[in-house]
N, C-alpha and C positions, 0 to 999 in steps of 0.2 A: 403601205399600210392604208386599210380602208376608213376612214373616220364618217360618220355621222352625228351632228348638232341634231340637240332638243332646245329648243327656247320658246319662250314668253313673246306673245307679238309687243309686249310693253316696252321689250329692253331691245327693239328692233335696231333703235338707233345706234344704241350704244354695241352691239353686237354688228352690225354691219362697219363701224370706225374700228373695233378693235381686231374684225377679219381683214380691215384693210394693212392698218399696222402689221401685222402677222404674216403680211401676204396670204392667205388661205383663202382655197377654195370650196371647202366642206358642205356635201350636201344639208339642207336644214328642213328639221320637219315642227311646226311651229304647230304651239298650244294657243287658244285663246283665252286672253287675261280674264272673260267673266268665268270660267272654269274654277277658283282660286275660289269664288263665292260658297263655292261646294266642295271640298277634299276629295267626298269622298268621287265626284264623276271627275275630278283634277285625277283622281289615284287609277279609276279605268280606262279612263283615256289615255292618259300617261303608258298603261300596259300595253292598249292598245298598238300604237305608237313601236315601243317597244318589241312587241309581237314582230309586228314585219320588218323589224329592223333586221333582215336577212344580208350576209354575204360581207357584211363588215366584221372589221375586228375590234373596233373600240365605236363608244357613243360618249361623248362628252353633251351631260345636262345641263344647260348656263340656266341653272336656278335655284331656289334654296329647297330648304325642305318644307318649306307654306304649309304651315300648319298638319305637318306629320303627314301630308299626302302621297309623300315617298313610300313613308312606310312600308314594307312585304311587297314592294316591283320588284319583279325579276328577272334576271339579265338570262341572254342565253349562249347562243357561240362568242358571242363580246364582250369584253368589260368594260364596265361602266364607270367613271368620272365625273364627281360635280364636286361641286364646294360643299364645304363645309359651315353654313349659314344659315339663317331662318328664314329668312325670303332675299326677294330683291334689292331690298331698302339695306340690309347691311351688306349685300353685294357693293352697293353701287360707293355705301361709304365706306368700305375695304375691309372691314369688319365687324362680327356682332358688338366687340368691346366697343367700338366707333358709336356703334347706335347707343349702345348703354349710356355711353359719356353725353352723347348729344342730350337724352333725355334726363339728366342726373338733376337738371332745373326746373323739372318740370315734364310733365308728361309730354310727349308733341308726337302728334301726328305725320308722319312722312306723308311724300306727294313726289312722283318723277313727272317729266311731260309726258313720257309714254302713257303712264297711268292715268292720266287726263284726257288723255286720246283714246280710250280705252272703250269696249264699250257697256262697262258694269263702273263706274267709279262715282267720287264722293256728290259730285256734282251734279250728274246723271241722277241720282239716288234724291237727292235734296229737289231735284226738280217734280219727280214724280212725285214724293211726299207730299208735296207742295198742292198739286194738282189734285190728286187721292183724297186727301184731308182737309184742305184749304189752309191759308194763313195763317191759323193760330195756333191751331193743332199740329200743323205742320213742324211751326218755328219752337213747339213744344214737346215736339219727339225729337229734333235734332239735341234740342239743350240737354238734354236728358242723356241721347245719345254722347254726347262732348264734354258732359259737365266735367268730366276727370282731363280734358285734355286743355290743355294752357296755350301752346303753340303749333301752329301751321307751316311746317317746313317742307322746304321747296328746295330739289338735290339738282345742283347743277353740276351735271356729268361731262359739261362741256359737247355734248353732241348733237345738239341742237340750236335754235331762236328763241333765247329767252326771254323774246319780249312779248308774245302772248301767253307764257305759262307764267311768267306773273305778275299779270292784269287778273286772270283767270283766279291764282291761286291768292291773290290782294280779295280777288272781290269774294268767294270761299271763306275766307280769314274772318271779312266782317260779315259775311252772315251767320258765321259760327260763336262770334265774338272773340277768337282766338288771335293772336300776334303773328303776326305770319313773320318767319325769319328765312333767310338763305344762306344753305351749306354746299359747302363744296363738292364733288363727286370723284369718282375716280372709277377708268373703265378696268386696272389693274390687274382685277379679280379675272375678266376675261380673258385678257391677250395674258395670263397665267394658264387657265384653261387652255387655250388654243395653242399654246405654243409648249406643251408638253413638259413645263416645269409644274410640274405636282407634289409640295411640299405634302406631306400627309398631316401634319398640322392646320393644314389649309381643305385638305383635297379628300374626298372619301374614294376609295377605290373600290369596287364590287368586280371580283372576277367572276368568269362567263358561268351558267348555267349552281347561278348563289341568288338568294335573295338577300334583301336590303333590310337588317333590322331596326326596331323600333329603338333599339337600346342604340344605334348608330348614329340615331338623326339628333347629335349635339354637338354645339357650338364651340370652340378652343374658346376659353377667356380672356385670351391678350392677342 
């Protein structure tokens, strides 16, 4: 069987730990995490991508549906497999329910180290604000930006050195004035992908030459 991986350069880590669990060898054709800023060029890229995916018989996506940018891709001689999730963030903590419960105290912001490494994220963004507008107005569009969010949380998926991502995400925290907390992670979701158990509770299946609809891209509640 021919397989081809779609992923996030975000979730590189954790995607290359759960190839190795799995033993696989799967070619990968990687998206870049500033894409996500945008659907809808995350949605023609993605087709793109897709398009030449010739001479395989499956593509497993290691992603969510980020902001409905799945929406209407369409498969052709292969079928398609990804999770069943909103992005990466309830990827990594095994499900959307997971994410709901994390925030049920409070709004919070997720944060992976991938996404830090990234090259569009929170950080990046506060920097340039910064520069663009200067000090005040800078630290007056973030508040504004954040004021709904309460905590800064930082997903340790176990596949990396956490001890720059949170110095990083500590110093983030207080310039946001947000609590920064750490959660657990789990790479689950993928060595599930990868290893061909596809609960459909978990897993969307798109067979060859179908498109993916809108009315598909939701979340199981437990």
């Amino acid at each position: 069987m021919s397989t081809i991986i779609i992923a996030c350069k975000t979730i590189e880590n954790e995607l290359a730990a759960a190839m190795s669990t799995c033993d696989c060898s799967f070619e990968i054709r990687w998206l870049e995490s500033g894409l996500h800023n945008v659907p809808k060029k995350l949605h023609d890229f993605l087709q793109d991508i897709l398009d030449g995916c010739t001479g395989c018989d499956t593509v497993l996506l290691a992603m969510g549906f980020c902001g409905n940018s799945v929406a209407g891709i369409q498969t052709h001689e292969f079928t398609l497999i990804m999770p069943r999730v909103d992005d990466c963030i309830s990827l990594f903590l095994g499900s959307f329910s997971q994410r709901k419960q994390h925030s049920a105290s409070g709004s919070t912001y997720f944060m992976t180290e991938g996404w830090l490494e990234g090259e569009r994220n929170i950080w990046k963004e506060y920097e340039y604000t910064f520069s663009k507008y200067g000090p005040e107005l800078g630290q007056e569009i973030f508040n504004t930006m954040f004021q709904n969010y309460k905590n800064l949380a930082l997903i340790d998926t176990g596949c990396f050195d956490m001890t720059k991502a949170i110095a990083d995400t500590k110093e983030i925290a207080r310039k946001l004035n947000l609590s920064y907390i750490q959660l657990p992670g789990t790479i689950d979701y993928l060595i599930e992908l990868l290893s061909f158990k596809w609960d459909p509770e978990r897993f969307l299946m798109i067979p060859p030459h179908s498109q993916l609809g809108l009315s598909q891209c939701t979340c199981p509640e437990s």
